[in-house]
C-alpha positions in Angstrom: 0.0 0.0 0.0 1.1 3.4 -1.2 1.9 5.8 2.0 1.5 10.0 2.6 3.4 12.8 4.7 1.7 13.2 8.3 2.2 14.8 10.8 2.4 12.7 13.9 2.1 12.5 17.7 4.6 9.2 18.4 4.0 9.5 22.2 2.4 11.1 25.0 3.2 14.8 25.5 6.2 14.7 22.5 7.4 16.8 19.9 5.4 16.3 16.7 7.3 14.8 13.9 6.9 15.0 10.1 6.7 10.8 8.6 5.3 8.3 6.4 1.9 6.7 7.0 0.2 4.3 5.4 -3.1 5.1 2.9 -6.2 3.8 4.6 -9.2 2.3 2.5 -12.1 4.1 3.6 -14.5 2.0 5.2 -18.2 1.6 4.8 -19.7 5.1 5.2 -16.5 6.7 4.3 -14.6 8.7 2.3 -10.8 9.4 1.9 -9.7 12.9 0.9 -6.4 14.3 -0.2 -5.9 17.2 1.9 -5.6 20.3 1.0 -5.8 22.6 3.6 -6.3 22.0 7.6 -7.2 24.4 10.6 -5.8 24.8 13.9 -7.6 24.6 17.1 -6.8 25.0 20.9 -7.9 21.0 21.1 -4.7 20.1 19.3 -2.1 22.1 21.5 -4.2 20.5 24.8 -3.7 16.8 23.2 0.1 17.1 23.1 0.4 18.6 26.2 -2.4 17.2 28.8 -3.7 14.5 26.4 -3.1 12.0 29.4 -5.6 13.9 30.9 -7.7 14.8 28.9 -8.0 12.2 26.4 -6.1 9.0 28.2 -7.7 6.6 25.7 -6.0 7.9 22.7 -3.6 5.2 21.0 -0.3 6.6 20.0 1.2 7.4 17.5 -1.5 9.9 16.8 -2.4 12.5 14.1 -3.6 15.6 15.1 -6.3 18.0 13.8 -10.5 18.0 13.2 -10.5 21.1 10.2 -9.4 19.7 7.3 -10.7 20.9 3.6 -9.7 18.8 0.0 -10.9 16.7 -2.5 -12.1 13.2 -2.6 -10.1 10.6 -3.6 -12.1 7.3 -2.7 -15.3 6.6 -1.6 -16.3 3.5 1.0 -19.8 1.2 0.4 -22.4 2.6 0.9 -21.2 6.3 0.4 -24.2 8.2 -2.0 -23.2 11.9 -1.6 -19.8 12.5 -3.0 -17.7 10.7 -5.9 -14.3 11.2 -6.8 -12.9 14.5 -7.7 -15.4 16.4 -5.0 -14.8 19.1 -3.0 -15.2 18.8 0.3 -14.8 20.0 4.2 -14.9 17.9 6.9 -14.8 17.2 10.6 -11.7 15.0 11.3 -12.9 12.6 13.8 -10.0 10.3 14.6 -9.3 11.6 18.3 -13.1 10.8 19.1 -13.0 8.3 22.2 -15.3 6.6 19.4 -13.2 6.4 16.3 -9.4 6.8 18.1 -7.8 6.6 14.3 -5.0 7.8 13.4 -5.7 7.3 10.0 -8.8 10.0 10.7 -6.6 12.7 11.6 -6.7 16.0 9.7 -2.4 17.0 10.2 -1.5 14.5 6.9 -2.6 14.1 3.2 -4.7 12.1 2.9 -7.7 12.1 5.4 -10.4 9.8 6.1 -13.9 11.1 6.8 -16.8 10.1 7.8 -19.7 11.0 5.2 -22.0 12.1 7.1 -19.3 14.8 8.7 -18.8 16.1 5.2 -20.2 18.6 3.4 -19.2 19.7 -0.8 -17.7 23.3 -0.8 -19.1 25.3 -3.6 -16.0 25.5 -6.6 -15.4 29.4 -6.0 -14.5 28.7 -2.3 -11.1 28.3 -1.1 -9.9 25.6 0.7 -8.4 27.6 3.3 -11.6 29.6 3.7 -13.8 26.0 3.6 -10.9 24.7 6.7 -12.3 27.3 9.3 -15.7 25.8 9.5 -15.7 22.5 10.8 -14.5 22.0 14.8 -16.2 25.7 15.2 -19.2 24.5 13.5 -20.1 21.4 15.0 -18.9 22.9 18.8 -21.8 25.6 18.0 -24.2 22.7 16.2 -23.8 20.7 19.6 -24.8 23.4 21.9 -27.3 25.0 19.9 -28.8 21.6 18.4 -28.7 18.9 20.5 -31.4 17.8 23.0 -29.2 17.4 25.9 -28.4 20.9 25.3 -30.5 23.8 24.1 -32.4 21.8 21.4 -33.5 24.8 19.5 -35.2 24.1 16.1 -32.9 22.8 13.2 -31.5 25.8 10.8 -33.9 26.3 7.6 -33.1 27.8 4.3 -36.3 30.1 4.9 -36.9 29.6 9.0 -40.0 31.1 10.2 -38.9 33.9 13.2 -39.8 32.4 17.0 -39.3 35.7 18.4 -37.0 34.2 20.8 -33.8 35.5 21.3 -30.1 33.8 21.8 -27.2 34.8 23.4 -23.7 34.2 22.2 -21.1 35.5 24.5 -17.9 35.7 22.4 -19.2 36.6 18.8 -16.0 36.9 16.9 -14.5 33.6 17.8 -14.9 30.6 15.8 -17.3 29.3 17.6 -19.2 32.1 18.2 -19.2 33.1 14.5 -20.7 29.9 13.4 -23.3 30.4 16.4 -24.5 33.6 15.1 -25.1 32.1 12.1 -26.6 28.8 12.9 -29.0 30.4 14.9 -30.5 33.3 12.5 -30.6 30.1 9.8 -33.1 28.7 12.5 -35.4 32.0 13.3 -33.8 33.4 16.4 -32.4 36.6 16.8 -29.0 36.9 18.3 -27.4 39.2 20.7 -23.4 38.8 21.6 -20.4 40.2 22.8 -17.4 40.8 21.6 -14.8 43.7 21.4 -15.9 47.0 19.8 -13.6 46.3 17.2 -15.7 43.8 15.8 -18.9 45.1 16.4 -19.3 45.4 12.7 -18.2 41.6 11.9 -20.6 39.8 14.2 -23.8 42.0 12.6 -22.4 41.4 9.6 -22.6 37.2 10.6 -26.7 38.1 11.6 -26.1 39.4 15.2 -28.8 42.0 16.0 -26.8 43.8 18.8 -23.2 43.9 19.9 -22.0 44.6 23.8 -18.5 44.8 24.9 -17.3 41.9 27.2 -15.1 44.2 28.6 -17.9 47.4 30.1 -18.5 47.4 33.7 -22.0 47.4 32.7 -22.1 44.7 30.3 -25.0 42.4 32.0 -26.9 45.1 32.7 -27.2 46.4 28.8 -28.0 42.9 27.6 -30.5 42.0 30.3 -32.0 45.6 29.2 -31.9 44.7 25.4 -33.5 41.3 26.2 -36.9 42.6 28.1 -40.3 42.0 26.9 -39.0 39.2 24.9 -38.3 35.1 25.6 -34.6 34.2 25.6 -33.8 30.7 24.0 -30.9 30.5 26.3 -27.2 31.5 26.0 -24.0 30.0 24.8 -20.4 31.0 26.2 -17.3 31.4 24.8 -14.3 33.0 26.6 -12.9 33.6 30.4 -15.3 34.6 32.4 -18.2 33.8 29.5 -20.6 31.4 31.7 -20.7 33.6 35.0 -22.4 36.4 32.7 -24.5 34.3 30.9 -25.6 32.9 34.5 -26.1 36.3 35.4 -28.0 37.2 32.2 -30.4 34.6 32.3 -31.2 34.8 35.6 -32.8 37.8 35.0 -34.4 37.2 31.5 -38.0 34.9 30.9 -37.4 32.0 28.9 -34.8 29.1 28.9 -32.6 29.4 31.6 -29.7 26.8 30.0 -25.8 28.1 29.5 -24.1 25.8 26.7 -20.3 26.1 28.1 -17.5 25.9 25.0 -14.8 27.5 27.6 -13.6 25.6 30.5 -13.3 28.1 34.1 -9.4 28.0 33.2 -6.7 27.8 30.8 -4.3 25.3 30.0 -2.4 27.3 27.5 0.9 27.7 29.8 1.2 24.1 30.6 4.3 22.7 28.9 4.7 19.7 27.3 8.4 18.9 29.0 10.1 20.6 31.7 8.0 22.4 34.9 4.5 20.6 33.6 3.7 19.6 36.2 4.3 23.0 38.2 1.5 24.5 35.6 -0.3 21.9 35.3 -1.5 21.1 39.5 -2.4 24.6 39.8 -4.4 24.9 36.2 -6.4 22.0 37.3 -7.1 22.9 40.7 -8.2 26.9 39.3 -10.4 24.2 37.0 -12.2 22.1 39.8 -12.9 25.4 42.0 -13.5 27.2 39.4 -16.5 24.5 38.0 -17.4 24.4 41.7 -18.1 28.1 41.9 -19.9 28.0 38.8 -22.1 25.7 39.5 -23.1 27.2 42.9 -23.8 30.2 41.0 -25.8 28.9 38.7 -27.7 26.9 40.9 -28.2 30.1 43.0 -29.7 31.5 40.5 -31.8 28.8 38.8 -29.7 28.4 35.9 -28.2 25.1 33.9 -25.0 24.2 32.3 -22.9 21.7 30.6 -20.0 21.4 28.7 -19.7 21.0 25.2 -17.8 18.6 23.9 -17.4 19.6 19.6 -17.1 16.1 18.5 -20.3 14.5 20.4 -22.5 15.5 17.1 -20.9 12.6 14.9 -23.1 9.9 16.6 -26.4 12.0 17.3 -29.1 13.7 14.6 -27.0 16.5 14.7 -24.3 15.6 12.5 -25.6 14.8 9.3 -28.4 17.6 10.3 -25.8 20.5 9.6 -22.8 18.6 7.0 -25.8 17.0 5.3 -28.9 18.4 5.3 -27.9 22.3 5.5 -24.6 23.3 4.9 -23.7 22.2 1.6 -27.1 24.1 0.0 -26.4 26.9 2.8 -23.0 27.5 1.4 -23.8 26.9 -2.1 -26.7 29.7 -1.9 -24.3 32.1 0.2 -26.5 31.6 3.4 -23.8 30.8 5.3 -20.2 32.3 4.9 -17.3 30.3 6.0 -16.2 32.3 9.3 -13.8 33.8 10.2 -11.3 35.1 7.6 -8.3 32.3 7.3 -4.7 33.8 8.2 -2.6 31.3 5.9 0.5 31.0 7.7 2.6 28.9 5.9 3.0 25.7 3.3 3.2 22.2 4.4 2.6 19.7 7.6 6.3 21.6 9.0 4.5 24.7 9.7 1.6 23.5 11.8 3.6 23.6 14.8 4.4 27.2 14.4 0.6 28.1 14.0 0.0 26.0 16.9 2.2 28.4 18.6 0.8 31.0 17.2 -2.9 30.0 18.4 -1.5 29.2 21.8 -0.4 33.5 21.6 -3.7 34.5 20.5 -5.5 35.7 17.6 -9.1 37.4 16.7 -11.8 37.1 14.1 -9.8 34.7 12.7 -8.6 31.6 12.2 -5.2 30.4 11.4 -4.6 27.9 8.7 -2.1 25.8 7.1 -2.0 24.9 3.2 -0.9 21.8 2.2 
């Protein structure tokens, strides 16, 4: 069997290393890609550094990655909606507990998908621009979408208004960009929060009023914008996202539910190699007392929350709800634009370590992607 370039994880908490790896045959409902371009998310830095924590059933070596954009270059039985030559985006599921694949991972050439968690790209969009969507997508889809969340109603090409509005806290992130949109395709109207600079980019996504995280009075404008009309919950994004949502609802008729995307603390100064663990003890106990006060506040206030995890959709309704049934029409009919902007930085698998590093600094209303 031929083999690609990948990008691979050998061990726990190692240096990733460019080498060969076999091609895989996709499998029944599948489809193998030959990548084109792939996006970076936080996910991948927290997997080579606390991926004994955070994902202890992984099997090594492992390939990194979930945003991946290219075209097809085999299809598995049973596969109706793509043939060869397609192009495609898709959600990279091999470090779901479910799929734990290496050969699934999005940092190499050639990818394999599952169908369902792919959606055709229409042929005047870029693959960089199509490698934004699909971790950010499917972490908003799972909040917004499924029942163990907020289960609002599934995104339409003409939805009917509810008259019911959403809150996104964190508007310009990736997640919160695809929120915005998901939710007007489905008839709510959104509110969010973001920096003033990008006021302007998260109205131009569908939002119908912007507040900055940052003002002392930031609760206090949105609960104001939200009277005299039902609230179909609220989805955070960001330190210090979920206590204002809490604190939001609490006051507002309607659902009181916070879909969490941000964890109470970050893990982006934990090391891989030397002092890890002298980051990591206190970044996990700022985690559990941070959840604990959290929850005490929301309960205080008669407010729900849970977690998101992004890749959950592949084995509920939601998946093929957004990469099957809405997206690829969505995108073809300019419904939904692929947000936000790409920052290519670089050409090849030997520069996804430096946008890794890059992420890890911090970037906004956008998302930074490697070519291949």
């Amino acid at each position: 069997m031929a083999d690609h370039a990948a990008l691979i994880l050998p061990a726990k908490r190692a240096d990733l290393v460019r080498a060969a790896a076999h091609d895989a045959a996709p499998g029944r409902g599948e489809i193998a890609i030959r990548a084109r371009a792939v996006a970076v998310n936080p996910f991948d830095r927290y997997i080579q550094t606390i991926g004994d924590v955070i994902t202890a059933y992984l099997t090594y070596p492992v390939v990194l990655g979930t945003d991946v954009a290219g075209e097809v270059m085999a299809i598995g039985d049973g596969v109706t909606r793509f043939t060869v030559g397609d192009r495609v985006l898709g959600h990279a599921a091999g470090l779901e507990k479910s799929r734990n694949s290496a050969a699934e991972g999005a940092f190499q050439e050639r990818v394999i998908l599952l169908e369902h968690m792919a959606s055709s790209i229409p042929d005047d969009m870029a693959f960089a621009d199509a490698a934004v969507l699909p971790l950010g997508l499917s972490t908003a889809a799972c909040g917004l979408f499924q029942e163990d969340f907020l289960g609002l109603n599934p995104p339409q090409p003409d939805p009917a208004p509810t008259g019911e509005v959403l809150l996104v806290w964190g508007g310009s992130t990736s997640v919160g960009s695809n929120a915005i949109q998901l939710a007007r395709a489905a008839g709510y109207a959104v509110i969010t929060t973001c920096s003033p600079r990008n006021f302007e980019y998260v109205r131009g996504l569908g939002a119908t009023a912007a507040f900055d995280y940052t003002s002392r009075t930031v609760v206090r404008d949105i609960v104001a914008a939200v009277q005299g009309r039902r609230c179909a919950g609220a989805i955070s994004i960001g330190k210090g996202s979920s206590a204002g949502c809490i604190d939001v609802l609490s006051q507002c008729d309607g659902k009181r539910f916070v879909a969490q995307v941000t964890p109470p603390t970050s893990f982006d100064q934990v090391p891989a190699g030397r002092g890890r663990m002298r980051k990591l003890v206190p970044a996990m106990a700022c985690m559990i007392f941070g959840t604990l006060s959290l929850t005490l506040r929301a309960r205080r206030k008669g407010v729900a929350m849970k977690m998101i995890w992004g890749g959950s959709l592949i084995n509920n309704a939601a998946g093929p709800m957004i990469y099957d049934a809405f997206l690829p029409g969505a995108l073809a009919q300019g419904r939904f634009v692929a947000a936000p902007d790409p920052l290519v930085v670089g050409h090849g698998l030997e520069h996804i370590p430096h946008a890794l590093e890059r992420q890890r600094i911090g970037v906004s209303a956008c998302k930074l992607v490697v070519t291949l």
